[in-house]
N, CA, C and O atoms as a GROMACS GRO file, in nm:
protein
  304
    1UNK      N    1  17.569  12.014  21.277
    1UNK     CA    2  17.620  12.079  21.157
    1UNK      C    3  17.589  11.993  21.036
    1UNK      O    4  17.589  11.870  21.028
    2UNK      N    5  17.563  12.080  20.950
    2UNK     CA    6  17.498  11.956  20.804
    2UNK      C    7  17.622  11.962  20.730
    2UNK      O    8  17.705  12.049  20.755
    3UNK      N    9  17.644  11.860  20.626
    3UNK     CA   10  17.765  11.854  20.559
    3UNK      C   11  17.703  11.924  20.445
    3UNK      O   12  17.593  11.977  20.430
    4UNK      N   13  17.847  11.904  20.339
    4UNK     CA   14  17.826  11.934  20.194
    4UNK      C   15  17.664  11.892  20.114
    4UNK      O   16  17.561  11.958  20.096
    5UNK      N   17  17.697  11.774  20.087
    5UNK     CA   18  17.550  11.637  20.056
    5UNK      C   19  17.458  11.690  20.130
    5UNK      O   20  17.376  11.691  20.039
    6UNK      N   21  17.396  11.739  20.225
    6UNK     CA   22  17.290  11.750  20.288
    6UNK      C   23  17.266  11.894  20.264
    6UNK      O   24  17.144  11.900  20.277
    7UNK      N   25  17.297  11.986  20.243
    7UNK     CA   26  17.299  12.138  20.164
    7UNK      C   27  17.249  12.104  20.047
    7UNK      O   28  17.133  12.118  20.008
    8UNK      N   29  17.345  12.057  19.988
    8UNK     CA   30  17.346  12.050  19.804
    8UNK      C   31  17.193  12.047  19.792
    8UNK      O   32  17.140  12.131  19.720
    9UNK      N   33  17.080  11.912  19.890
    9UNK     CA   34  16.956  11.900  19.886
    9UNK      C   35  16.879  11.952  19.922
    9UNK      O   36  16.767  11.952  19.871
   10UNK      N   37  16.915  12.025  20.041
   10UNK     CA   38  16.843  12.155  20.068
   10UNK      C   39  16.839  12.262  20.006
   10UNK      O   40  16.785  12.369  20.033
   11UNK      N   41  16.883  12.238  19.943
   11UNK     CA   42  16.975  12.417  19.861
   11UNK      C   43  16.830  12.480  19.821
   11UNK      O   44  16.793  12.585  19.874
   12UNK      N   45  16.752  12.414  19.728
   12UNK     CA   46  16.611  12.516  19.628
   12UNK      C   47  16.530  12.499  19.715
   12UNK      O   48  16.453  12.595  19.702
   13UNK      N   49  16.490  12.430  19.810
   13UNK     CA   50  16.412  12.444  19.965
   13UNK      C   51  16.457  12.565  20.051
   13UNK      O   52  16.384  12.643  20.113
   14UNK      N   53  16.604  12.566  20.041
   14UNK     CA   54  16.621  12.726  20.132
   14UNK      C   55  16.592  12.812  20.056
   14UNK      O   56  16.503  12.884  20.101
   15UNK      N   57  16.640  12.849  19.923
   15UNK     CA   58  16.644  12.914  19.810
   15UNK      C   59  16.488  12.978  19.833
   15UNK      O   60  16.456  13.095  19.852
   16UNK      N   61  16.434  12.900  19.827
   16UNK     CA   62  16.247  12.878  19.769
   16UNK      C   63  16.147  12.941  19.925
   16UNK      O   64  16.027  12.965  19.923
   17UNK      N   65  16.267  12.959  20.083
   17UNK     CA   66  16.168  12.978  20.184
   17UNK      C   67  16.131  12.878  20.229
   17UNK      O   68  16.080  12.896  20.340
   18UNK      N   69  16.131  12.740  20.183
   18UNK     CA   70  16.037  12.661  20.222
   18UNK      C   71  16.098  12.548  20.289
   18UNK      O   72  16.087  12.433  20.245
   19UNK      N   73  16.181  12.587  20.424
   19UNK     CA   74  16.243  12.501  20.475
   19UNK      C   75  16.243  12.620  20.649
   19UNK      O   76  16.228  12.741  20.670
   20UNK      N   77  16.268  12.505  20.728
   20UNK     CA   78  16.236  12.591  20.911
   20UNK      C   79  16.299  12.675  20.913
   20UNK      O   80  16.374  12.703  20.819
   21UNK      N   81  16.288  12.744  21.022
   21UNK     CA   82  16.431  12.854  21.056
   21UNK      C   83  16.492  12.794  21.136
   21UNK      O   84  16.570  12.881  21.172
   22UNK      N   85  16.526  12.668  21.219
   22UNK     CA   86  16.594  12.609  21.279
   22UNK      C   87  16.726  12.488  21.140
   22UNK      O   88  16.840  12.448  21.166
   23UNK      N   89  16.670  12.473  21.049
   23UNK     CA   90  16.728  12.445  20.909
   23UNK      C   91  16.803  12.555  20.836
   23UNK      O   92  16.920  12.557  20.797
   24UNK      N   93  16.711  12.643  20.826
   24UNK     CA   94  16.786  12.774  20.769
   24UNK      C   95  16.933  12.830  20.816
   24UNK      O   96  17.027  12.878  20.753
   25UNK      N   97  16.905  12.795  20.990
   25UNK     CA   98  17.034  12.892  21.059
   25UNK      C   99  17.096  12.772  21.026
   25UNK      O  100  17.212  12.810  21.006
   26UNK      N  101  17.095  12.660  21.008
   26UNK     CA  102  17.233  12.530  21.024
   26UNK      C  103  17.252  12.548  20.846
   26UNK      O  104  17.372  12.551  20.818
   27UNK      N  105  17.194  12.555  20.769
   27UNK     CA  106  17.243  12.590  20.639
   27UNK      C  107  17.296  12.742  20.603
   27UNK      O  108  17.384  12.762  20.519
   28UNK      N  109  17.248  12.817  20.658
   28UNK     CA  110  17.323  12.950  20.642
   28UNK      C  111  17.445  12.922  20.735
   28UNK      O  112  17.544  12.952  20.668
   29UNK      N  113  17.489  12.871  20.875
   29UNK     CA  114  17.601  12.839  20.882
   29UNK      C  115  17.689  12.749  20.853
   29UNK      O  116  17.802  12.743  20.901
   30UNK      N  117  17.634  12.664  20.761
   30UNK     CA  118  17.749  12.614  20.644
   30UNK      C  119  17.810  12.646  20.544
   30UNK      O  120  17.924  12.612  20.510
   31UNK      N  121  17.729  12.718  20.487
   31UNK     CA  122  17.757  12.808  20.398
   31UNK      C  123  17.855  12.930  20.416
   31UNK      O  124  17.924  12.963  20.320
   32UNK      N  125  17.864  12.995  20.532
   32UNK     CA  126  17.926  13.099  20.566
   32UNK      C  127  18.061  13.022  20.624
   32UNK      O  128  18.151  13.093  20.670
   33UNK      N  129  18.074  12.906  20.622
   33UNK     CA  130  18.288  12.797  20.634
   33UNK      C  131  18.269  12.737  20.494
   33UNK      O  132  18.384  12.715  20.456
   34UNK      N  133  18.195  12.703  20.408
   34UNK     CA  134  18.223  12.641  20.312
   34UNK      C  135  18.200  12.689  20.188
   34UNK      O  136  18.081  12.705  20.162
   35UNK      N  137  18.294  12.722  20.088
   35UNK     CA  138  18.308  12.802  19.988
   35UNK      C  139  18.242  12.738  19.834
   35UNK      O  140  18.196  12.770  19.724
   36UNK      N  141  18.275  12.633  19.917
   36UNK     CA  142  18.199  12.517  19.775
   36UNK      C  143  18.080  12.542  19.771
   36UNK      O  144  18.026  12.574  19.664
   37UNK      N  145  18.019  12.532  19.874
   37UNK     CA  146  17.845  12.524  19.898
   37UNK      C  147  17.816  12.628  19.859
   37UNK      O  148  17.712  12.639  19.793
   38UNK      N  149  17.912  12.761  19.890
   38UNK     CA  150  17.819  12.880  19.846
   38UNK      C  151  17.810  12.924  19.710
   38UNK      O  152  17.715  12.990  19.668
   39UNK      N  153  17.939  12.875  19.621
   39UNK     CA  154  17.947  12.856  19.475
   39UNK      C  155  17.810  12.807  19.443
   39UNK      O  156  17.724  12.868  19.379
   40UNK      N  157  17.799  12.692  19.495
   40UNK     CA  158  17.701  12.628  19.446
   40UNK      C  159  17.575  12.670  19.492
   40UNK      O  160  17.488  12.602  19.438
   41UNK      N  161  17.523  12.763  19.579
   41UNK     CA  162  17.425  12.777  19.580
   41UNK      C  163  17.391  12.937  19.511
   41UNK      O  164  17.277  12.974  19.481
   42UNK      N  165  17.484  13.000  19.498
   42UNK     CA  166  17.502  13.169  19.419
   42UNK      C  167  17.447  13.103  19.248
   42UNK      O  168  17.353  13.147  19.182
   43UNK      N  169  17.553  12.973  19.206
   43UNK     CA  170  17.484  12.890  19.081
   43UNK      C  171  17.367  12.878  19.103
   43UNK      O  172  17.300  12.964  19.048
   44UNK      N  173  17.298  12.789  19.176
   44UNK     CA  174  17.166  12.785  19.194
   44UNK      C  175  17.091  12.916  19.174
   44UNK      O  176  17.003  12.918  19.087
   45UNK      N  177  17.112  13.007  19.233
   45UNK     CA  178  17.007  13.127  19.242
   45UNK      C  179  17.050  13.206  19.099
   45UNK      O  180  16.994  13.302  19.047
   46UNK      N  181  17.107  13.171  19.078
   46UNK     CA  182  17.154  13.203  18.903
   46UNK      C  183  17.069  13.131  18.815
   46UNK      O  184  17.015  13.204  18.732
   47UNK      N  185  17.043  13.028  18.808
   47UNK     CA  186  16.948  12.920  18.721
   47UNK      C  187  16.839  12.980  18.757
   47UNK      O  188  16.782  13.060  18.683
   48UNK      N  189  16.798  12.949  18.871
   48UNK     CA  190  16.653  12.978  18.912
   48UNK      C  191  16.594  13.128  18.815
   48UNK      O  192  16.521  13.131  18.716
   49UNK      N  193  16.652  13.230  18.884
   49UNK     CA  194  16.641  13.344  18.818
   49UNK      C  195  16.624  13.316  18.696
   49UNK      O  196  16.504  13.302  18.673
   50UNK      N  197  16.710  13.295  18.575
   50UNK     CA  198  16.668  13.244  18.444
   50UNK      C  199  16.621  13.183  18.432
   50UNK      O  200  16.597  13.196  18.312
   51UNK      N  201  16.549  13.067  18.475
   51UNK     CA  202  16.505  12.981  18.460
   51UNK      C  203  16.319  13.060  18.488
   51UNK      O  204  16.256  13.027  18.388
   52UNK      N  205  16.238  13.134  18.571
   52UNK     CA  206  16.217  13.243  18.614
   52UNK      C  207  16.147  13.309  18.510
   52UNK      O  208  16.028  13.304  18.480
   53UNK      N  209  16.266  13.390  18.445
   53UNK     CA  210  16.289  13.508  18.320
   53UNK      C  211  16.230  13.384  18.252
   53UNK      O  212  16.108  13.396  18.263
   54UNK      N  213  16.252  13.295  18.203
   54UNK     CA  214  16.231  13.247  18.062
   54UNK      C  215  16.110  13.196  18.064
   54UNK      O  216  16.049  13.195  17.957
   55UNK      N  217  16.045  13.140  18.188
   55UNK     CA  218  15.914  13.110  18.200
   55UNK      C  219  15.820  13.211  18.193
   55UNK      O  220  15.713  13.194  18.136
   56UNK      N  221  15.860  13.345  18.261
   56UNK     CA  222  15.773  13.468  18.255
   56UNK      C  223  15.747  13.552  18.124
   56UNK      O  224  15.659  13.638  18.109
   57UNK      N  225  15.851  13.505  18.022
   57UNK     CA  226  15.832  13.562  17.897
   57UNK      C  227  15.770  13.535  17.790
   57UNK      O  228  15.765  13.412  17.788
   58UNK      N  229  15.733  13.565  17.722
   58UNK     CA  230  15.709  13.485  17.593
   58UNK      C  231  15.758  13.418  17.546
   58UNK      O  232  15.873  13.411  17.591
   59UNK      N  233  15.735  13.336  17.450
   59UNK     CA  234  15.842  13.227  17.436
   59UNK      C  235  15.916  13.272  17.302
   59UNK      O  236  15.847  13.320  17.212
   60UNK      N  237  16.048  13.260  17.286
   60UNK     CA  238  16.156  13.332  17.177
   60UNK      C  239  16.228  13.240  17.126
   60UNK      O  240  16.309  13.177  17.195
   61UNK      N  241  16.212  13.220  17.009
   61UNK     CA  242  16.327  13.113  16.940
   61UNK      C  243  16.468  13.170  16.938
   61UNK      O  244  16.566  13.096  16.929
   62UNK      N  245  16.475  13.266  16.944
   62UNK     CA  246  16.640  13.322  16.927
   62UNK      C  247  16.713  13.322  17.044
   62UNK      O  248  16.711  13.379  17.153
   63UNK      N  249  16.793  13.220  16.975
   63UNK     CA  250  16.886  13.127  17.132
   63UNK      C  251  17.008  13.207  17.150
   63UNK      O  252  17.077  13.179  17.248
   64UNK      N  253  17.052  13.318  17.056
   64UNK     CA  254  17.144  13.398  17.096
   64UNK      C  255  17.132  13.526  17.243
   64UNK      O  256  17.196  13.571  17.339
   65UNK      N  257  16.999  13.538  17.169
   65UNK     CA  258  16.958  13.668  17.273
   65UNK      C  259  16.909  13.550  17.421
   65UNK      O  260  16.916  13.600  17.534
   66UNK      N  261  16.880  13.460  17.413
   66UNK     CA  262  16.840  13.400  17.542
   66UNK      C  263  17.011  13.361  17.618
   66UNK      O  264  17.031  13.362  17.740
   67UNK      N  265  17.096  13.336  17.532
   67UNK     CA  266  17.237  13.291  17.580
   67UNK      C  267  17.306  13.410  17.678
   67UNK      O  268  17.378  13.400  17.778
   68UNK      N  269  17.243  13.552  17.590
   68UNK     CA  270  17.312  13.689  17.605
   68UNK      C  271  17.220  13.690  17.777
   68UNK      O  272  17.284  13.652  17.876
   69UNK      N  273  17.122  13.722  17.788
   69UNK     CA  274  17.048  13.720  17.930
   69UNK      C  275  17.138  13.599  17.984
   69UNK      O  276  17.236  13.645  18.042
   70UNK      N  277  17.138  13.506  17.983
   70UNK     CA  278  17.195  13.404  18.127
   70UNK      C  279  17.353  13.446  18.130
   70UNK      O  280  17.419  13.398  18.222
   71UNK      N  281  17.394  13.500  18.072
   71UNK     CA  282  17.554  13.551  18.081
   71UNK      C  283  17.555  13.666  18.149
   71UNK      O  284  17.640  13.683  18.236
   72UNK      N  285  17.441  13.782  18.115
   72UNK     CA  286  17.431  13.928  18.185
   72UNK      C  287  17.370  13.881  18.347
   72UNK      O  288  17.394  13.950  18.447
   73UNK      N  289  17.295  13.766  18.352
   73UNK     CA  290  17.223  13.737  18.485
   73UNK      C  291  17.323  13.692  18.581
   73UNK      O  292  17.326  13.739  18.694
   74UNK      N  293  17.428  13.581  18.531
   74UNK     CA  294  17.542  13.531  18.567
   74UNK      C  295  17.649  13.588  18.620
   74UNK      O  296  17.703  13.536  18.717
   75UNK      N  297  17.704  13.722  18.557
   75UNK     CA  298  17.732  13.859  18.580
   75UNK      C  299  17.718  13.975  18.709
   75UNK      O  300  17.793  14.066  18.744
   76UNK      N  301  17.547  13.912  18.778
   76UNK     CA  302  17.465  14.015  18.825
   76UNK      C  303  17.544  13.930  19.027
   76UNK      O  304  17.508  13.980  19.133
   0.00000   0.00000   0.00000
């Protein structure tokens, strides 16, 4: 069983696919007893996604409308 610390580092490796399926099932079953980890990795796939959006776009100086997307994504 992997702890907290050893998720947290795996987290954008599972996120991303790019970790075994013998890794995958021991991080998907940590995740499914530990509530922290999954906060934290639902955050993660929240960034990513915007993070994502903002690379795929053009680039926009108006930091309101970019604030308004990571709040509606955050939301999702």
């Amino acid at each position: 069983m992997l702890n907290c610390k050893q998720v947290a580092s795996l987290a954008s490796d599972y996120l991303d696919n790019n970790s075994t399926t013998k890794l995958n099932w021991k991080i998907r079953m940590h995740l499914m007893m530990c509530s922290h980890c999954r906060r934290f990795y639902r955050q993660l796939k929240v960034t990513n996604k915007v993070a994502r959006s903002a690379l795929s776009e053009p680039s926009n100086d108006n930091i309101d409308e970019l604030l308004q997307r990571i709040k509606e994504s955050a939301k999702k």
